[in-house]
C-alpha positions as CSV (number, residue, x, y, z in Angstrom):
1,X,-10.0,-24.8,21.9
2,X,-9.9,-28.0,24.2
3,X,-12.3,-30.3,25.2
4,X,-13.5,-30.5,28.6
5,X,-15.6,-34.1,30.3
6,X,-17.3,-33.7,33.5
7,X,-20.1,-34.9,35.5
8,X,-22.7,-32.7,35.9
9,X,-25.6,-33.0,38.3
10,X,-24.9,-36.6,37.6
11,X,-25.2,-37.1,33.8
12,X,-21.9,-36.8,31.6
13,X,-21.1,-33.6,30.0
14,X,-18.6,-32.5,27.7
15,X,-17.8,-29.4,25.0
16,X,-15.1,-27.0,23.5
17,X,-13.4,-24.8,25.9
18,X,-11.0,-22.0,25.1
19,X,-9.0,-22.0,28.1
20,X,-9.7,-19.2,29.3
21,X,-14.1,-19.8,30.1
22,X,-14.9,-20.2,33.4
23,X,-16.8,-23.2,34.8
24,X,-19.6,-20.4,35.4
25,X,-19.8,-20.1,31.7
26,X,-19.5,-23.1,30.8
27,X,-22.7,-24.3,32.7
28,X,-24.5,-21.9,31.5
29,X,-23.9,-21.2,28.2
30,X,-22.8,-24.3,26.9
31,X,-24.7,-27.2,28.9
32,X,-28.1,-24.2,29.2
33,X,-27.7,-24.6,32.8
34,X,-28.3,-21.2,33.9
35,X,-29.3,-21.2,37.4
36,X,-25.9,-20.8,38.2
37,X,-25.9,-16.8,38.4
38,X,-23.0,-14.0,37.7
39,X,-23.6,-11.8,39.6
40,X,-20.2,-10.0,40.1
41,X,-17.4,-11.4,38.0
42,X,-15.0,-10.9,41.0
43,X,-15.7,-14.1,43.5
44,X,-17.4,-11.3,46.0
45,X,-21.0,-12.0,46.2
46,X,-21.8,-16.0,46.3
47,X,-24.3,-16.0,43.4
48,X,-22.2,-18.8,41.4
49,X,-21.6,-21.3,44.0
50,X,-21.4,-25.1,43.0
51,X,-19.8,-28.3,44.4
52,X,-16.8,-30.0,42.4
53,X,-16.6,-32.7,43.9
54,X,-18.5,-32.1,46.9
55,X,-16.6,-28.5,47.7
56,X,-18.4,-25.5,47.3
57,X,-16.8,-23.3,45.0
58,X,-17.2,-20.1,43.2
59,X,-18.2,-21.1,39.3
60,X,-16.7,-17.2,38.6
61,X,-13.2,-17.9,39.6
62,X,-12.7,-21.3,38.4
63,X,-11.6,-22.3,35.1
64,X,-13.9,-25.0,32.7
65,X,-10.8,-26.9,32.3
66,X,-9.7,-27.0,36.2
67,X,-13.3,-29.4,36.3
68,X,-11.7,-31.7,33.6
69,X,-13.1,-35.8,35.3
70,X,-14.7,-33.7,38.0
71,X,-17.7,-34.2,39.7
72,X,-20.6,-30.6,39.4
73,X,-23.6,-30.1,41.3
74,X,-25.7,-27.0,40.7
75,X,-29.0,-25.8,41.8
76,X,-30.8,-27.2,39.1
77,X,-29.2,-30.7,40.5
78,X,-30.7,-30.2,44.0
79,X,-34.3,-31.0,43.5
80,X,-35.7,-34.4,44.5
81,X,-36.1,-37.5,42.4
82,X,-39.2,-36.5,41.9
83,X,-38.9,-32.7,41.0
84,X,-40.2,-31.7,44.3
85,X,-37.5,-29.1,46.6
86,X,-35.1,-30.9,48.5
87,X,-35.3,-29.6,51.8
88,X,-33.1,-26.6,52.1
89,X,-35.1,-25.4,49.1
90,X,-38.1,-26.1,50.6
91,X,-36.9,-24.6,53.7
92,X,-36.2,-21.3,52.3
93,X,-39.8,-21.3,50.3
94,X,-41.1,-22.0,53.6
95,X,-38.7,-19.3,55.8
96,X,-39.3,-16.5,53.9
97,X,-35.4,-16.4,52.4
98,X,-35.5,-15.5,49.5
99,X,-36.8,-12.2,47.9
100,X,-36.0,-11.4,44.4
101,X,-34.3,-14.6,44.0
102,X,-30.8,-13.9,42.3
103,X,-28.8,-14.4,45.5
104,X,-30.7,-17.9,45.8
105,X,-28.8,-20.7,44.2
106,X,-25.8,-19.5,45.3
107,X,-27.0,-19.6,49.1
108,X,-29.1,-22.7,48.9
109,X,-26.0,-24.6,47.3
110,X,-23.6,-22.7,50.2
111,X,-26.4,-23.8,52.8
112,X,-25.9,-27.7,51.0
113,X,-21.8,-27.5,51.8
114,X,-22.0,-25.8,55.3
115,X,-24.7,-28.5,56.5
116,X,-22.5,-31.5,54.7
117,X,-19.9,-30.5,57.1
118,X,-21.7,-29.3,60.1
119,X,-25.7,-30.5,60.4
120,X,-26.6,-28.8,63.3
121,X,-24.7,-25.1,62.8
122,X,-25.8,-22.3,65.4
123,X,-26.8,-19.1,64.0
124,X,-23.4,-17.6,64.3
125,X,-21.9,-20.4,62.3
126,X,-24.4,-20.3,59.4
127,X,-23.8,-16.1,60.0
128,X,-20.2,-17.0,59.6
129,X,-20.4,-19.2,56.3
130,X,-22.5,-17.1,54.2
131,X,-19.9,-14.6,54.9
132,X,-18.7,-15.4,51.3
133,X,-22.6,-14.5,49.4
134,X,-24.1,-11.2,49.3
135,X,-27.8,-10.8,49.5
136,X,-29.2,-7.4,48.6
137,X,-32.9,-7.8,49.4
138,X,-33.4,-10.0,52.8
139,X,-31.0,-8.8,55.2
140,X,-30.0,-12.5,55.6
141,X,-32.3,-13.2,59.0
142,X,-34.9,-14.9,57.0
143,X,-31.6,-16.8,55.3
144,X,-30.3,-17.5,58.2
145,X,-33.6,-19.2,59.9
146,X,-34.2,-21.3,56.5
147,X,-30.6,-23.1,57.1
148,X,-31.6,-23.6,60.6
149,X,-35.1,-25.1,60.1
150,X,-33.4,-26.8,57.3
151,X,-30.7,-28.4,59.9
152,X,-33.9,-29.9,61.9
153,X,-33.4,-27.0,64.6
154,X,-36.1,-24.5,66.1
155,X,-35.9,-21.6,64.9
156,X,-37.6,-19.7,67.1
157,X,-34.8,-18.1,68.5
158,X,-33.6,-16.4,65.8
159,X,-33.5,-13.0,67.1
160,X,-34.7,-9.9,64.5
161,X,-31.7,-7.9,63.6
C-alpha cells in the first residue's frame, strides 16, 4: 500500500493505494466520488473522463499513483458556486443530449477539454473529439448541438443524421 495526495475538484484528497487501483477507482470508491463512470475497463467508450491537471484523461487507464500532487476535476466538480449547472451541463439539459445518462459525465467533461482548447469548434470538430466516448442511446446529434449551443454558436444548422 502507498499513500496517494491530490487535489480533487479543488479540496485536498489523500488515501491508501495498492499500486495497482486506477484513478477511476480511486475517485469513486475511496473519495465516494462516483460520477465518474466505468463503463468498459478498456479506455474505449469515454465514460471515465477527468482533467489532471487540466488534460482530459481516461480515469480507466490511469493509475491512482500517476495523480500523486496532481490537480483532478470530475463532474461532480463542474457545477457552479452555487450548485446550479455550469453551462455545458445546462446546455445538454437544455439540447436534449443526454438520454439514459451513463455516457454523460464523461462527455460533458470531454465537451469542458475540447472547448478549453478550441471555443468556437464546428460540428465536425466536436464530431471529431468525441471520437474517444461512446454513447449508446442519442446518436450523438443532440450531443453534438449541446457543445455547440454551449460554445455560444447557433445551432440551427446542425443537420439530422
Amino acid at each position: 500500500m502507498a499513500k496517494v495526495s491530490m487535489t480533487v475538484n479543488g479540496k485536498d484528497a489523500s488515501g491508501e493505494v495498492e499500486g495497482r487501483t486506477l484513478l477511476s477507482s480511486f475517485l469513486r470508491e475511496q473519495l465516494g466520488l462516483t460520477g465518474t463512470h466505468v463503463g468498459c475497463d478498456t479506455s474505449q467508450c469515454g465514460a471515465c473522463v477527468v482533467h489532471v491537471d487540466g488534460k482530459a484523461v481516461k480515469a480507466c487507464t490511469m493509475l491512482a499513483l500517476e495523480a500523486e500532487g496532481a490537480e483532478v476535476a470530475t463532474i461532480e466538480g463542474q457545477a457552479n458556486a452555487d450548485g446550479s449547472l455550469n453551462t455545458i451541463q445546462q446546455a445538454f439539459q437544455d439540447h436534449h443530449g443526454l438520454q439514459c445518462g451513463f455516457c454523460t459525465p464523461g462527455m460533458v467533461m470531454s465537451a469542458a477539454a475540447l472547448l478549453k482548447d478550441n471555443p468556437k469548434p464546428s460540428e465536425q470538430e466536436i464530431r471529431d473529439y468525441l471520437e474517444g466516448n461512446l454513447c449508446r442511446c442519442t446518436g450523438y446529434h443532440n450531443i453534438v448541438k449541446a457543445i455547440m449551443a454551449a460554445s455560444g454558436q447557433d445551432v440551427s444548422s446542425i443537420a439530422a443524421e
